[in-house]
TINU-408780 format. One record per residue (C-alpha): x, y negated, z. Coordinates in steps of 0.1 Angstrom, whole numbers, plus 2048, in hexadecimal, padded with zeros to 3 digits. Each point is the difference from the previous one (the first is absolute). Layout:
N
XYZ
...
***
This chain:
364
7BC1A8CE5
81F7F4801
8107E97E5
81E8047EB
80D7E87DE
80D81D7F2
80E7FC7D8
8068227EF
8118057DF
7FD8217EB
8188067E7
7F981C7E6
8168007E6
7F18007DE
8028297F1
823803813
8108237F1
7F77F87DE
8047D9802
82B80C80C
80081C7E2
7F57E17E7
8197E9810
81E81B7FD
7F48097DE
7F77E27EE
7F48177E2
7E680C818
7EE7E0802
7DF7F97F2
7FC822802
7E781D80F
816813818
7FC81681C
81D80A81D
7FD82780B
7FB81A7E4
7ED8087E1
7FF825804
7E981A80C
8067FA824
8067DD7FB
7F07E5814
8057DB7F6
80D7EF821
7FA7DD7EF
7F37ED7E2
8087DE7ED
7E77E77F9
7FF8117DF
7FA81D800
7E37FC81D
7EE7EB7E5
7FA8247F1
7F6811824
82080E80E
8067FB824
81680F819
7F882380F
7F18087DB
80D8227F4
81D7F57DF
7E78187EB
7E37EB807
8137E17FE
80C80C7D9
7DD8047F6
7F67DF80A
8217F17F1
80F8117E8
8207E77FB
803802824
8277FD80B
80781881F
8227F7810
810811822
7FD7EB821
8207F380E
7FA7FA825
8247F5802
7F87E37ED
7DF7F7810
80D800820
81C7ED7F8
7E97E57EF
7E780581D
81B7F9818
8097DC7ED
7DE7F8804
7FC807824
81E7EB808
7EF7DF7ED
7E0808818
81980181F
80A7E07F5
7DD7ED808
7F8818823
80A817810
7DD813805
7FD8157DF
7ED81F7FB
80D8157E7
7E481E7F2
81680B7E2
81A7F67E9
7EA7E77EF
7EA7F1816
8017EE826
7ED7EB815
8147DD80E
7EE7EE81E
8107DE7F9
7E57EE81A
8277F380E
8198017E4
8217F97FD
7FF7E57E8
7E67EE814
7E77FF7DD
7DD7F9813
7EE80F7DB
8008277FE
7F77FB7DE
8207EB7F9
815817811
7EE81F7EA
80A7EE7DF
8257FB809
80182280E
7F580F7E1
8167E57E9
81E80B812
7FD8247FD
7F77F67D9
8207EF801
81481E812
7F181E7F1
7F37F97E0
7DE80F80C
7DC7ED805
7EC802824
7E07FB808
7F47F2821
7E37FE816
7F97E681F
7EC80081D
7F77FF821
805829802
81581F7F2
7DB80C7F1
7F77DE7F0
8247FD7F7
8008207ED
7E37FE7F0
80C7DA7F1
81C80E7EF
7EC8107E7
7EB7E87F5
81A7ED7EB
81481C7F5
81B8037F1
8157E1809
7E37EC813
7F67FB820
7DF7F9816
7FC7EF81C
7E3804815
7FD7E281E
7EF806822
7DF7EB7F3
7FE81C7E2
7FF81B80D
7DF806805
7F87F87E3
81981A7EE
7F7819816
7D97FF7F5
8088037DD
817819801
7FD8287F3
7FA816827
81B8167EB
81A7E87FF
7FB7FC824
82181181A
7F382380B
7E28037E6
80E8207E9
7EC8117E5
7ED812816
7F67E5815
7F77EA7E6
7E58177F3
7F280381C
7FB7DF805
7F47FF7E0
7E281680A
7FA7EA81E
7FE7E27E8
8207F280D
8157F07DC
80A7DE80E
8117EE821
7DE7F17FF
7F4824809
81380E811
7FC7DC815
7DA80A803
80281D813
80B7FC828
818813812
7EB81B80E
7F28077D8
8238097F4
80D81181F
7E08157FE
80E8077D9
8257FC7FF
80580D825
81E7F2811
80B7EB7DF
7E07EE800
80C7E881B
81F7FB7E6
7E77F67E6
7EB7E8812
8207E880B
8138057DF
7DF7F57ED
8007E4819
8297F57F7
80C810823
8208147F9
8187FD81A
81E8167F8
81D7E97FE
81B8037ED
81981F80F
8287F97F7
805824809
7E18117F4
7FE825816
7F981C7E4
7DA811809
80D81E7EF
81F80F7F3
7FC81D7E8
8148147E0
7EE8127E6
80B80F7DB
7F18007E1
8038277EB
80D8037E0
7E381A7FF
7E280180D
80181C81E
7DF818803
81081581E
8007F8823
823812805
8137EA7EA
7F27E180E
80A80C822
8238007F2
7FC7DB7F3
7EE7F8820
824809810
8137EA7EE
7E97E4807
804802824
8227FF802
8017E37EC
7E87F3819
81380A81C
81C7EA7F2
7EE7E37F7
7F3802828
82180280A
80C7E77F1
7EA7E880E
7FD812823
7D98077FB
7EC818804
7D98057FF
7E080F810
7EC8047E0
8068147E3
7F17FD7DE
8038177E1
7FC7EF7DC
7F98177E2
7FC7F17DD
7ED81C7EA
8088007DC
7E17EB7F7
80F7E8818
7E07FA81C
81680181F
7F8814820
8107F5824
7FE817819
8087F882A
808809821
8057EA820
81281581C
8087F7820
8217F87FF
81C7EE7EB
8158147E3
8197FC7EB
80E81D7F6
7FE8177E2
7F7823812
7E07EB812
7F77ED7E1
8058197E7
7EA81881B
7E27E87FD
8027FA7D9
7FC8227FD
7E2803816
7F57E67ED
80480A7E3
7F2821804
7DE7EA811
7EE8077E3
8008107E0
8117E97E3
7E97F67E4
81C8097E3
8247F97F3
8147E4818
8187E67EC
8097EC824
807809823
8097EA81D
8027FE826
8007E0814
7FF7F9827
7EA7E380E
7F67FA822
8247F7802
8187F8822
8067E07F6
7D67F4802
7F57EA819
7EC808822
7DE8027F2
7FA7F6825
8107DD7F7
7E87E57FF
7F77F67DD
8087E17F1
7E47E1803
7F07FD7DC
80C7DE7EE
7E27E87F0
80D7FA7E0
7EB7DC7FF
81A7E6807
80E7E67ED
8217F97F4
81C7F87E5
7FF81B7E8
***
């Protein structure tokens, strides 16, 4: 294997949407409130540290989100303003390296390994990071630190809000052992039961089994499971991250029960999509169909042809094969398109990159 000193920060910031609605509106603060909309087809797109004390998250219906917290405060997002904020926040990070990794608004990975101020401690260089946004925004950040984007991750949410964890090469191990298999990059709900049933809970399981154990299991993403378990995560920080998917999709006023008026929806979509490819001069082999039902389980749907599209007549074609695959099982409040498998991918025929030992030793 080949080695790397490699120093990652993650920065999440601490319940970003509502954290800028309590700044703006100082009446706000101290106080349970939700961004996105209280209604019957409301969805709340984030929470304050408040009001999750009662239960409501983001992606929670605004119904559900009343019952559990009656003096619940819904307000409107302004993506304006996060941007703008998200923007002031991104230029401090510019300011220690250049090798920043935006995944949203609020949240980014920094490999600082060589920084521009020269600081040898990541975890010196997290705290003034997160002091100066403090200082520019008015908002709190929490931070992770370690040898890799998953470790990284993972640290920042130990300590929130307004903490940060750092996790050294020589505790890795250690950490990794101890730590919930669901909390671990690639393990979703479904995965995680079923490593439940195979009497995987912990690192320390999941540790146990060898390679050939979880590939026989987990098929391809066994392999992943066996290095990540092990601290081996390679993926280095990407200035320019290369979407995996781009896609549009519209949430209904109403729920619809008829295939014909999603079809006229499902035309909308893919010209919005054909714009949004435009745009960015992509195009994709790989269609997928999302439909929300009105209990909200979700239901994808895909097709991988032979060739690249990006236009509306070809991708509303497919959607509508799709979508007429199989029978729906009642009323649909969402429905989307997106296009993966995209031009802008890599040769899978490129050789992959050597794996990185985490076990070194160094200033962090």
């Amino acid at each position: 294997m080949a080695e790397e000193s490699r120093k990652i920060i993650h920065v999440d910031m601490d319940a970003f949407y509502a954290s800028v609605e309590q700044l703006d509106n100082p009446e706000l603060k101290g106080k349970p409130l939700a961004v996105g909309g209280g209604g019957a087809r409301g969805v709340v797109a984030a929470a304050s540290y408040e009001a999750r004390k009662f239960g409501v998250h983001s992606a929670m219906s605004g119904q559900l989100a009343r019952k559990k917290c009656p003096e619940l405060i819904f307000v409107s997002p302004r993506f304006n303003r996060y941007r703008e904020i998200s923007h002031s926040i991104r230029e401090i990070f510019f300011e220690y390296t250049d090798l920043v990794e935006p995944l949203s608004l609020d949240e980014a990975y920094l490999d600082v390994s060589q920084n521009k101020t020269g600081m040898p401690s990541a975890t010196l260089l997290a705290r003034e990071i997160r002091q100066r946004i403090l200082k520019t925004t008015g908002l709190t950040a929490s931070a992770g630190i370690s040898v890799n984007k998953f470790l990284a991750k993972i640290a920042s949410d130990v300590n929130k809000p307004n903490g940060q964890k750092t996790i050294p090469p020589e505790e890795v191990h250690d950490f990794l052992m101890q730590l919930e298999v669901r909390k671990f990059f690639g393990v979703g709900k479904v995965t995680a039961e079923k490593m439940y049933r195979l009497g995987i809970f912990t690192g320390a399981d999941l540790h146990s089994k060898d390679e050939d154990f979880l590939t026989t299991h987990f098929g391809n993403s066994g392999a992943h499971y066996y290095k990540v378990v092990r601290g081996i995560h390679n993926s280095p920080v990407q200035p320019s991250r290369i979407p995996k998917s781009i896609g549009a999709e519209r949430t209904f006023r109403e729920n619809l029960s008829s295939e014909i008026f999603m079809l006229e929806k499902l035309e909308g979509i893919a010209e919005e999509l054909e714009k949004r490819l435009g745009s960015k001069d992509r195009a994709g082999k790989t269609i997928t169909l999302k439909i929300k039902y009105s209990d909200f389980q979700l239901q994808t749907r895909s097709h991988t042809g032979g060739h690249f599209v990006s236009k509306k007549a070809e991708i509303l074609a497919i959607a509508r094969e799709l979508l007429y695959q199989q029978p729906l099982r009642e009323s649909v409040r969402l429905l989307g398109i997106s296009l993966s498998n995209l031009n802008t991918e890599q040769d899978s025929s490129a050789p992959a990159a050597e794996d990185v030992s985490v076990q070194l030793r160094f200033d962090f």
